[in-house]
N, CA, C and O atoms as a GROMACS GRO file, in nm:
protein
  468
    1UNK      N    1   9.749  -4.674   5.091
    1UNK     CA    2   9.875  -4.698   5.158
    1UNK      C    3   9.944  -4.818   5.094
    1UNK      O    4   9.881  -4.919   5.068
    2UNK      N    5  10.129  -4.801   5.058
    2UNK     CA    6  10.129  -4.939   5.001
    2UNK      C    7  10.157  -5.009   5.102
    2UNK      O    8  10.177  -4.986   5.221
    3UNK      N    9  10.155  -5.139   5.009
    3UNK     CA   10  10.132  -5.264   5.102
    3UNK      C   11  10.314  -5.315   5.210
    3UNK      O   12  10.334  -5.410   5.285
    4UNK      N   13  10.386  -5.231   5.176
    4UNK     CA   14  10.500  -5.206   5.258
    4UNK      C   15  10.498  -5.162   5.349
    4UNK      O   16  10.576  -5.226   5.419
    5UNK      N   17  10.424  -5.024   5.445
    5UNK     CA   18  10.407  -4.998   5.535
    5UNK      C   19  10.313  -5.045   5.592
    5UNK      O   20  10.310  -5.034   5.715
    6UNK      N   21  10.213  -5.107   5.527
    6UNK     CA   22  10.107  -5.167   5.587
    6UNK      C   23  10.153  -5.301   5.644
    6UNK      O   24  10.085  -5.344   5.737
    7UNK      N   25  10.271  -5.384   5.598
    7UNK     CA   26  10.301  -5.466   5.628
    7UNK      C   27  10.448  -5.434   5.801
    7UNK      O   28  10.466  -5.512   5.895
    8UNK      N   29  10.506  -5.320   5.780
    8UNK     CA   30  10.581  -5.252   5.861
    8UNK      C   31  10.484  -5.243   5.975
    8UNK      O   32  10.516  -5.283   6.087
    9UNK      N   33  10.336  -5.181   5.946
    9UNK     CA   34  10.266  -5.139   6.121
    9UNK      C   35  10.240  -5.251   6.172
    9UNK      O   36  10.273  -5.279   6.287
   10UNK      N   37  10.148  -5.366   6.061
   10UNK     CA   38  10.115  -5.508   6.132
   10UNK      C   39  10.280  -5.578   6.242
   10UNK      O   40  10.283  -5.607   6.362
   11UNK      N   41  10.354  -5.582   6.176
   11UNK     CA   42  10.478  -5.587   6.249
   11UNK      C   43  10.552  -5.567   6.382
   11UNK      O   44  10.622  -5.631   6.459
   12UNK      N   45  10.479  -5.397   6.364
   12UNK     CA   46  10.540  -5.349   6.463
   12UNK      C   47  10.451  -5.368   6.576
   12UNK      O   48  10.491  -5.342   6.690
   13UNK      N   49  10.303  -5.421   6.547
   13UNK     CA   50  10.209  -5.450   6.664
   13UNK      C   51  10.251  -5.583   6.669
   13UNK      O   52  10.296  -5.620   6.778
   14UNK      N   53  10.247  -5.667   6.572
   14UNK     CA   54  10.283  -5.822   6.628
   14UNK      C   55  10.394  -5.778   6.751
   14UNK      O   56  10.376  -5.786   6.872
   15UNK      N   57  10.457  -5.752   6.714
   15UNK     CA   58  10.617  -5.719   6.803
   15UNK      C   59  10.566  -5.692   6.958
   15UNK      O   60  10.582  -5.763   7.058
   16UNK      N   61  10.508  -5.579   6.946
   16UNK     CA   62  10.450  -5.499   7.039
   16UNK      C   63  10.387  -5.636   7.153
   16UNK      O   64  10.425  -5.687   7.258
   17UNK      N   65  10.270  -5.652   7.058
   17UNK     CA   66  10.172  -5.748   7.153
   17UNK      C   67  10.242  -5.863   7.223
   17UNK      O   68  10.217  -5.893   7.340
   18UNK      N   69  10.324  -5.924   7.150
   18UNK     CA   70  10.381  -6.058   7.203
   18UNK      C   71  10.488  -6.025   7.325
   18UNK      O   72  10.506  -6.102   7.420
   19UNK      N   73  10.561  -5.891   7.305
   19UNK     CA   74  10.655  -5.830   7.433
   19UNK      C   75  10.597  -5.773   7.538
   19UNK      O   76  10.642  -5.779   7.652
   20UNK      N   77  10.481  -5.706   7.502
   20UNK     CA   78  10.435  -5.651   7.664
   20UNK      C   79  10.263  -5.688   7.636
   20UNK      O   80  10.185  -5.615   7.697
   21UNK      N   81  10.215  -5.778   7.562
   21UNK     CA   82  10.054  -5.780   7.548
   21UNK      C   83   9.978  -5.679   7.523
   21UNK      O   84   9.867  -5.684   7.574
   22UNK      N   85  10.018  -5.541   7.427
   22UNK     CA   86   9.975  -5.458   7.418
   22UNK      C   87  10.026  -5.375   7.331
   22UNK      O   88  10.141  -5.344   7.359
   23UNK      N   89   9.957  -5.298   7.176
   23UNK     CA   90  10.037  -5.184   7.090
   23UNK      C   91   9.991  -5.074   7.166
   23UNK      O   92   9.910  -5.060   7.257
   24UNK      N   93  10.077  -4.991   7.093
   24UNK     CA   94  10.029  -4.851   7.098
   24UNK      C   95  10.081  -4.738   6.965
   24UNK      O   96  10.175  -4.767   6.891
   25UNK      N   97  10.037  -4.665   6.958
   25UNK     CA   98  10.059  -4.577   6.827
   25UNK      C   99  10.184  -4.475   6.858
   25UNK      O  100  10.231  -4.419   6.758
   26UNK      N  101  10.235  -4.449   6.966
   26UNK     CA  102  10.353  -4.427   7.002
   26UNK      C  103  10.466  -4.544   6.987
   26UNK      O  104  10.584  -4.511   6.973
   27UNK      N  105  10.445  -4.617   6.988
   27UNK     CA  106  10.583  -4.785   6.990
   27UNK      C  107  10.559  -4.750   6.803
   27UNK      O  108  10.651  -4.688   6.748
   28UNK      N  109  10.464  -4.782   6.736
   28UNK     CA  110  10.466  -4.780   6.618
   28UNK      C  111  10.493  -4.696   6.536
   28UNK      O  112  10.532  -4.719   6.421
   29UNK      N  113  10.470  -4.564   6.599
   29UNK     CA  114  10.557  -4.446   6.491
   29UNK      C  115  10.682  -4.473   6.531
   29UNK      O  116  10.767  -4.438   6.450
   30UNK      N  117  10.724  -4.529   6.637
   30UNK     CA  118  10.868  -4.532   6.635
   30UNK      C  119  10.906  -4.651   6.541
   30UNK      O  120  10.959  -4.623   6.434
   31UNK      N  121  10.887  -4.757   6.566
   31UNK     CA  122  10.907  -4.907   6.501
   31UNK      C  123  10.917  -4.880   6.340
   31UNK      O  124  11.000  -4.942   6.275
   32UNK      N  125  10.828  -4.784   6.274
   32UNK     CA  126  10.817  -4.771   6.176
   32UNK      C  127  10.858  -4.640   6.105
   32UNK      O  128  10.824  -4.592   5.997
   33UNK      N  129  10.976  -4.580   6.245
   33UNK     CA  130  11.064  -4.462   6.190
   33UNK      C  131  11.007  -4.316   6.136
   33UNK      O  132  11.062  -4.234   6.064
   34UNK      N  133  10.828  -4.312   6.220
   34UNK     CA  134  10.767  -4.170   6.187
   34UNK      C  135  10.806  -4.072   6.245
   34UNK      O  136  10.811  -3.951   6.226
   35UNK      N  137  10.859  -4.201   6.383
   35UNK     CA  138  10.907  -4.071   6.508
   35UNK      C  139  11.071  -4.143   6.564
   35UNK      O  140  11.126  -4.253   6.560
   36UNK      N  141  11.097  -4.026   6.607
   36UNK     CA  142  11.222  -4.090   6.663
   36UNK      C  143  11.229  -4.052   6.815
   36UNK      O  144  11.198  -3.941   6.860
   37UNK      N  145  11.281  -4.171   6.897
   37UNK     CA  146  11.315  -4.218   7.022
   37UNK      C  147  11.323  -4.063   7.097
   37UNK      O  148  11.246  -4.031   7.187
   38UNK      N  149  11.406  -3.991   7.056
   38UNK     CA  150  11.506  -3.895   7.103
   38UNK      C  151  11.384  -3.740   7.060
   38UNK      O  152  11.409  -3.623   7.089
   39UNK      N  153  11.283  -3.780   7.000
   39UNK     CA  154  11.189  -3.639   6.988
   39UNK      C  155  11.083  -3.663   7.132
   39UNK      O  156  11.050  -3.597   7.230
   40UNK      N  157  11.050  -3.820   7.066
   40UNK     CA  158  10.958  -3.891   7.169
   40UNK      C  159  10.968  -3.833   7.328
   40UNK      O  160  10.888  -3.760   7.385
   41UNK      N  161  11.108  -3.897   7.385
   41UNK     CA  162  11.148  -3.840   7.492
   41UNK      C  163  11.098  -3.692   7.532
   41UNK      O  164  11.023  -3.669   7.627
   42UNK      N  165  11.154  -3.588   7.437
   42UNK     CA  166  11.182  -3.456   7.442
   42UNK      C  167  11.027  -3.404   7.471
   42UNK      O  168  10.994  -3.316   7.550
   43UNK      N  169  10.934  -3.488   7.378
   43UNK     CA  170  10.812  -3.415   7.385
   43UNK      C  171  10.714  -3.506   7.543
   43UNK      O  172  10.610  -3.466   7.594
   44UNK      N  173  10.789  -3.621   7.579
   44UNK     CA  174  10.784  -3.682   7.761
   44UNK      C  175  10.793  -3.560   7.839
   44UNK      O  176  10.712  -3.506   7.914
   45UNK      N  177  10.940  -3.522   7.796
   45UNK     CA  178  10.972  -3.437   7.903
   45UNK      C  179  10.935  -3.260   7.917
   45UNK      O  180  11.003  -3.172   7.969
   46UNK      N  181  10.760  -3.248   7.831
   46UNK     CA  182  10.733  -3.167   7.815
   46UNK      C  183  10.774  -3.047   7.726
   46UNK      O  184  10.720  -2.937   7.728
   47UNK      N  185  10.917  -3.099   7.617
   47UNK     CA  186  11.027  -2.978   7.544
   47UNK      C  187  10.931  -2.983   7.450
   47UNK      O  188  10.945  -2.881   7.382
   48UNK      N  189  10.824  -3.060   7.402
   48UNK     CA  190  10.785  -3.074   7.251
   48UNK      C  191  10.636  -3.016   7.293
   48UNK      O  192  10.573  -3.056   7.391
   49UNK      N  193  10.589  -2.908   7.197
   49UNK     CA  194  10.460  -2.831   7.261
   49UNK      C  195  10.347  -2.972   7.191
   49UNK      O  196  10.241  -2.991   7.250
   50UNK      N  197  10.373  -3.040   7.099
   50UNK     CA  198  10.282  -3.141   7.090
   50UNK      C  199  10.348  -3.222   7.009
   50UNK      O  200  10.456  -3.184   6.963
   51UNK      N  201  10.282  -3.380   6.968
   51UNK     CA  202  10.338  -3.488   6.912
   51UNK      C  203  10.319  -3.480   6.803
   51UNK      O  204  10.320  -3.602   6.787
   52UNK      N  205  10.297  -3.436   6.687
   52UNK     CA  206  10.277  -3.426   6.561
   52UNK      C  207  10.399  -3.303   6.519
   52UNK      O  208  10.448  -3.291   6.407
   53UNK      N  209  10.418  -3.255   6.586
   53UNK     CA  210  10.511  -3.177   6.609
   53UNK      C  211  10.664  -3.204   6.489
   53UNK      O  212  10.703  -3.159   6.381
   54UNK      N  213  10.706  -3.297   6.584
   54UNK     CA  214  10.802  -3.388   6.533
   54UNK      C  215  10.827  -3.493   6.481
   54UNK      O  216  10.940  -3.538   6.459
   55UNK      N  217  10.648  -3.579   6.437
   55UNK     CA  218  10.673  -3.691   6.376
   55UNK      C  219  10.692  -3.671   6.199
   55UNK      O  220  10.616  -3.584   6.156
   56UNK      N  221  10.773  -3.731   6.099
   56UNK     CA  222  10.786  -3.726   6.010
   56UNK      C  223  10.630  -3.728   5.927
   56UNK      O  224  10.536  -3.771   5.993
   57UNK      N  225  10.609  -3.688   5.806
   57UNK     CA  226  10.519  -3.703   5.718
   57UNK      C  227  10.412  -3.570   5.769
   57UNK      O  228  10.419  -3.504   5.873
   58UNK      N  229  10.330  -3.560   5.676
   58UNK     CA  230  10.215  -3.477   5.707
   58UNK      C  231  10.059  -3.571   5.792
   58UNK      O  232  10.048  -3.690   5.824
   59UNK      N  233   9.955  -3.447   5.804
   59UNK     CA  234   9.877  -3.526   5.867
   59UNK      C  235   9.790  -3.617   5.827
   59UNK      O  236   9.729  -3.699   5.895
   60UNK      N  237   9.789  -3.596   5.711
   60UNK     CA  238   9.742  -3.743   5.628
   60UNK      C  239   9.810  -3.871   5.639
   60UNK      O  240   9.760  -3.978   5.677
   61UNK      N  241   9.899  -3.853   5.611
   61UNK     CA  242   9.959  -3.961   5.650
   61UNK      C  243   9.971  -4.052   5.794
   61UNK      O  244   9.965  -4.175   5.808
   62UNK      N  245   9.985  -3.972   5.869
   62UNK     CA  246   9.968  -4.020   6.034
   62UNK      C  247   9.847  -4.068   6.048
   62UNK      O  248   9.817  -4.180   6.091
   63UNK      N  249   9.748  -3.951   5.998
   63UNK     CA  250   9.617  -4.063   6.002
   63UNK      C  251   9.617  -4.213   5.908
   63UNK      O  252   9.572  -4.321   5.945
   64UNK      N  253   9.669  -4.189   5.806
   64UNK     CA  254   9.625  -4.305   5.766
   64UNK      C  255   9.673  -4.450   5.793
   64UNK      O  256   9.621  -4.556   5.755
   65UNK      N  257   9.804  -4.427   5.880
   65UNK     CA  258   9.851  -4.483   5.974
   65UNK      C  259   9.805  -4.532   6.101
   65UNK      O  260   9.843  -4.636   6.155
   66UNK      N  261   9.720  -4.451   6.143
   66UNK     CA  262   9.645  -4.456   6.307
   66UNK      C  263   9.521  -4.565   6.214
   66UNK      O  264   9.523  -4.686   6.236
   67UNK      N  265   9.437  -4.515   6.130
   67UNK     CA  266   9.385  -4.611   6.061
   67UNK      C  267   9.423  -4.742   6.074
   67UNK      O  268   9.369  -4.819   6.153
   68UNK      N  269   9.519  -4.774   5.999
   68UNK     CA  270   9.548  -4.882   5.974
   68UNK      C  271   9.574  -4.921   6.107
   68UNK      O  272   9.538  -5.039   6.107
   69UNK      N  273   9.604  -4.901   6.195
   69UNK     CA  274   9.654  -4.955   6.383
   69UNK      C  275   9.505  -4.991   6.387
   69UNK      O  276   9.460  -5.104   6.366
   70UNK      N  277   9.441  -4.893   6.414
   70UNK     CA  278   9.295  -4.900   6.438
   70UNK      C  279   9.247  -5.045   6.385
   70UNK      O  280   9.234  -5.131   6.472
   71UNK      N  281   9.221  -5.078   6.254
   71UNK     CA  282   9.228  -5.166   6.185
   71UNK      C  283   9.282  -5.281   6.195
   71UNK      O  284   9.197  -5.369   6.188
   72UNK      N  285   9.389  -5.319   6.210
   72UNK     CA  286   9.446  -5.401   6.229
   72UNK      C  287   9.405  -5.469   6.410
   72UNK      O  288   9.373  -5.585   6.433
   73UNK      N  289   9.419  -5.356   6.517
   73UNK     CA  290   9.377  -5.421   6.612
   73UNK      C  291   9.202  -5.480   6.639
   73UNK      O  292   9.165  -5.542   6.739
   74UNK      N  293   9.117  -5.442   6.527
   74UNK     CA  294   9.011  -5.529   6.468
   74UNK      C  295   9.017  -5.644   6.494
   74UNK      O  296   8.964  -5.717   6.579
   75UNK      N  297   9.132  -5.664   6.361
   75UNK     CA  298   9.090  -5.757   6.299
   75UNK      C  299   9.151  -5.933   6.370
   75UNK      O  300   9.136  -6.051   6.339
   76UNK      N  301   9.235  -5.840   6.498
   76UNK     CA  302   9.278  -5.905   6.590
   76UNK      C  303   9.219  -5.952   6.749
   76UNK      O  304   9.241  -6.048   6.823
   77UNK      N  305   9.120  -5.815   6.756
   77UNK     CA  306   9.039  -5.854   6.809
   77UNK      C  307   9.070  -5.785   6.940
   77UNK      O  308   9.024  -5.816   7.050
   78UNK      N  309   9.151  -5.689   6.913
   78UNK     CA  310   9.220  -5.627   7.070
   78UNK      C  311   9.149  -5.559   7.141
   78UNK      O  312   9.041  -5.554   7.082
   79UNK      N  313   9.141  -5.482   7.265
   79UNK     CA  314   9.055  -5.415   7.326
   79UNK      C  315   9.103  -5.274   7.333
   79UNK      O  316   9.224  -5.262   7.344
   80UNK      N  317   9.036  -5.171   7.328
   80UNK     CA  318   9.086  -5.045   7.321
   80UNK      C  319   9.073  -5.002   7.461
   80UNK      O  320   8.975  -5.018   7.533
   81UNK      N  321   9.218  -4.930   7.498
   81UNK     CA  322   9.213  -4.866   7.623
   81UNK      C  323   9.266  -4.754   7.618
   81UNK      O  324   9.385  -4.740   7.592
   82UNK      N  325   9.180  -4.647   7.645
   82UNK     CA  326   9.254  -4.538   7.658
   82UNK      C  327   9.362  -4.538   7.751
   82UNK      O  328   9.372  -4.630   7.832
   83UNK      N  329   9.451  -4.433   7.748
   83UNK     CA  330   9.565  -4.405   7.876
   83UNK      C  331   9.620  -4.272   7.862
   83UNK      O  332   9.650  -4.227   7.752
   84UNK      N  333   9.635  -4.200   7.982
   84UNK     CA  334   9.668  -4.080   8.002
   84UNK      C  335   9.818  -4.084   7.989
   84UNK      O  336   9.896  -4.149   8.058
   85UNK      N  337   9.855  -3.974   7.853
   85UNK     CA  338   9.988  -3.977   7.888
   85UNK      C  339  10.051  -3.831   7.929
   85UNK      O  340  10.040  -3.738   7.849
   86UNK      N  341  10.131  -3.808   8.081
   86UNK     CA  342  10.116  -3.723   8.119
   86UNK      C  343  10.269  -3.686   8.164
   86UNK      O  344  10.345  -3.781   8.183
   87UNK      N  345  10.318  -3.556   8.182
   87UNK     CA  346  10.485  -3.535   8.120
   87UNK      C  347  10.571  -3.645   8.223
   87UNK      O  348  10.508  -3.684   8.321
   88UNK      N  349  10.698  -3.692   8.208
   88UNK     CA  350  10.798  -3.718   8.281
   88UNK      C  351  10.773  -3.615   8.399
   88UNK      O  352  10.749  -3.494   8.390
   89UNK      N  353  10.790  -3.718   8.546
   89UNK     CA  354  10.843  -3.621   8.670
   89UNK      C  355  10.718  -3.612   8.767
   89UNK      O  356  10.637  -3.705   8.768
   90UNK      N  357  10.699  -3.489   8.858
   90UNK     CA  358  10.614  -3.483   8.936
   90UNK      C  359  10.533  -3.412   8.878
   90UNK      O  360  10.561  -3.367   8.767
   91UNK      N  361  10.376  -3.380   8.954
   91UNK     CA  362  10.278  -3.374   8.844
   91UNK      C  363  10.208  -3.461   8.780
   91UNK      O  364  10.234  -3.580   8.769
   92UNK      N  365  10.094  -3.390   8.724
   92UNK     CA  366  10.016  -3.426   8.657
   92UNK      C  367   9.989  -3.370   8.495
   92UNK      O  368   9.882  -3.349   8.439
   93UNK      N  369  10.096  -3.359   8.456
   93UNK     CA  370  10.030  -3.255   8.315
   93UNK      C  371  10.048  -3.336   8.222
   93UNK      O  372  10.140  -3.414   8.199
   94UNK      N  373   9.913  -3.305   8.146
   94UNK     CA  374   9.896  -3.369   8.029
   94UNK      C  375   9.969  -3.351   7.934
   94UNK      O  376  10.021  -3.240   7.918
   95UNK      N  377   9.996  -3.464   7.838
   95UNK     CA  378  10.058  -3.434   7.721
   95UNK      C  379  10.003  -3.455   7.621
   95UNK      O  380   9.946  -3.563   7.607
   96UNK      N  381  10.003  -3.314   7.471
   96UNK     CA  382   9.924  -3.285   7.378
   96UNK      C  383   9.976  -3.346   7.252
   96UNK      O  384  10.089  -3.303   7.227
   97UNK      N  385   9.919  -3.460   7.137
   97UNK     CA  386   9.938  -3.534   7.059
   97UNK      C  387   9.929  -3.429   6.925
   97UNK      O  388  10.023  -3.413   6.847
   98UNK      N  389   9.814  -3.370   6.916
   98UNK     CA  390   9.759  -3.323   6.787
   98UNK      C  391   9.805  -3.119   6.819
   98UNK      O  392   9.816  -3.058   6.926
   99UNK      N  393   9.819  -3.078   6.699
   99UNK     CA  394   9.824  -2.932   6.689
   99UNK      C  395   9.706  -2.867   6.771
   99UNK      O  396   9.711  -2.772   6.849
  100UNK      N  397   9.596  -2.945   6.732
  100UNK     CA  398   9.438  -2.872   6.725
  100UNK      C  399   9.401  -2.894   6.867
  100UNK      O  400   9.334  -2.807   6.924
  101UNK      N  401   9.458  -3.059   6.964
  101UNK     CA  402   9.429  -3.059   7.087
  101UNK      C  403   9.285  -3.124   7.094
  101UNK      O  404   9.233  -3.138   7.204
  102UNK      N  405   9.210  -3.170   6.960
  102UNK     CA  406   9.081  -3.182   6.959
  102UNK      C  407   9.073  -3.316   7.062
  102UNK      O  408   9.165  -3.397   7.058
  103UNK      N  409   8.968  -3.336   7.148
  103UNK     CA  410   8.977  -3.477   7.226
  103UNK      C  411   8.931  -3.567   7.121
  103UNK      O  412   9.019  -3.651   7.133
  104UNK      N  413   8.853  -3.612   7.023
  104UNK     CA  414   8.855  -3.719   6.929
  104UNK      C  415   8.977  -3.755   6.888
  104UNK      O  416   9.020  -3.870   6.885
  105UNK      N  417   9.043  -3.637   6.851
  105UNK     CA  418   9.211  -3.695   6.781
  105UNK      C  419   9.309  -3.775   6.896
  105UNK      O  420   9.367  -3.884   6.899
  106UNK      N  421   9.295  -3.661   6.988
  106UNK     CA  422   9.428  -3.704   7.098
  106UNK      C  423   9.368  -3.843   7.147
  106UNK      O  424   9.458  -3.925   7.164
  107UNK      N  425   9.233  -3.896   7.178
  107UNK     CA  426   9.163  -3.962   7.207
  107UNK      C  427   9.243  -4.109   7.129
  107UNK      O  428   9.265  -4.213   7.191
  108UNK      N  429   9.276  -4.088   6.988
  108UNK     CA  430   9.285  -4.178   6.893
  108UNK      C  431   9.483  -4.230   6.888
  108UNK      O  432   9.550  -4.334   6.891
  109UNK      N  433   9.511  -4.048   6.879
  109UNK     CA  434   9.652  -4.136   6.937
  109UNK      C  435   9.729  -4.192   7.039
  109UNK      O  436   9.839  -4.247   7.033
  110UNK      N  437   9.612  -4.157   7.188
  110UNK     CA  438   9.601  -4.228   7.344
  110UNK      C  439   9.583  -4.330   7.394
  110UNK      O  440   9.609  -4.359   7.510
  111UNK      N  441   9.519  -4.425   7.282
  111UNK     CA  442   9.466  -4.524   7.287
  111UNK      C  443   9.555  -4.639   7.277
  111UNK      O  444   9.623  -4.649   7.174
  112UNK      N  445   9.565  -4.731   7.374
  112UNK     CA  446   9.630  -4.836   7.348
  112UNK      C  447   9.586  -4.973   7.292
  112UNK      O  448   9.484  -4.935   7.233
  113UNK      N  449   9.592  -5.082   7.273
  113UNK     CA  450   9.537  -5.235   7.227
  113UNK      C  451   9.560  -5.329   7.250
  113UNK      O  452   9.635  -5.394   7.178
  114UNK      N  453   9.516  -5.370   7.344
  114UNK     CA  454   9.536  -5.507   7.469
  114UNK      C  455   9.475  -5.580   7.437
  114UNK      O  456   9.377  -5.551   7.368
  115UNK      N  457   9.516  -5.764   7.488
  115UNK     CA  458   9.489  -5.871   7.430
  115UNK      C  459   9.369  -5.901   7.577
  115UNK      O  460   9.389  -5.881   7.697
  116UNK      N  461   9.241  -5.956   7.503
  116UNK     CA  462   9.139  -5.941   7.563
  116UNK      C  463   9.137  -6.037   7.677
  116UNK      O  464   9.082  -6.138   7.634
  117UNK      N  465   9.169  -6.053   7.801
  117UNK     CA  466   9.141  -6.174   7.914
  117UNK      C  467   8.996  -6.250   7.893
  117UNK      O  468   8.962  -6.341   7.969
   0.00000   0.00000   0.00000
């Protein structure tokens, strides 16, 4: 990965952490223009059958992106929390990240990174 986007995700988590004490790999595909605001929403409000769907690049790339999040909240020392993200409205329905639906993946882009109390 070059050292331009790698320097774009660290960024977009500094950003992240210091405004609400916490990244997530949703704020950062946006911050870093994989995804846009206006798909994001669409696939909230259940229009998007999953999140990879509409984010720019292939799936290599996203991973190697989630990587580097992964990574970076290391080396920071953050705590991993999962969180259910489930459509806009009443209800309970889940919302699907990956094509495949596998729980390791969705698992990975669910995950948020909170500053440890």
């Amino acid at each position: 990965m070059k050292e331009e986007k790698i320097k774009k995700i660290r960024n977009s988590m500094d950003k992240q952490i210091k405004e609400k004490g916490f990244a997530t790999v949703v704020d950062t595909f946006m911050d870093i223009e994989i995804l846009e605001k206006l798909h994001y929403e669409k696939w909230r409000k259940g229009q998007v059958v999953y999140l990879e769907q509409v984010c720019k690049g292939n799936l290599n790339k996203l991973s190697e992106i989630i990587k580097e999040i992964y990574k970076y909240s290391k080396e920071l020392d953050l705590k991993e929390s999962f969180t259910f993200y489930k459509k806009y409205g009443k209800g309970k329905v889940k919302l699907r990240f990956s094509k495949s639906g596998q729980e390791n993946i969705e698992k990975r882009y669910a995950t948020h990174f909170v500053i440890k109390v």
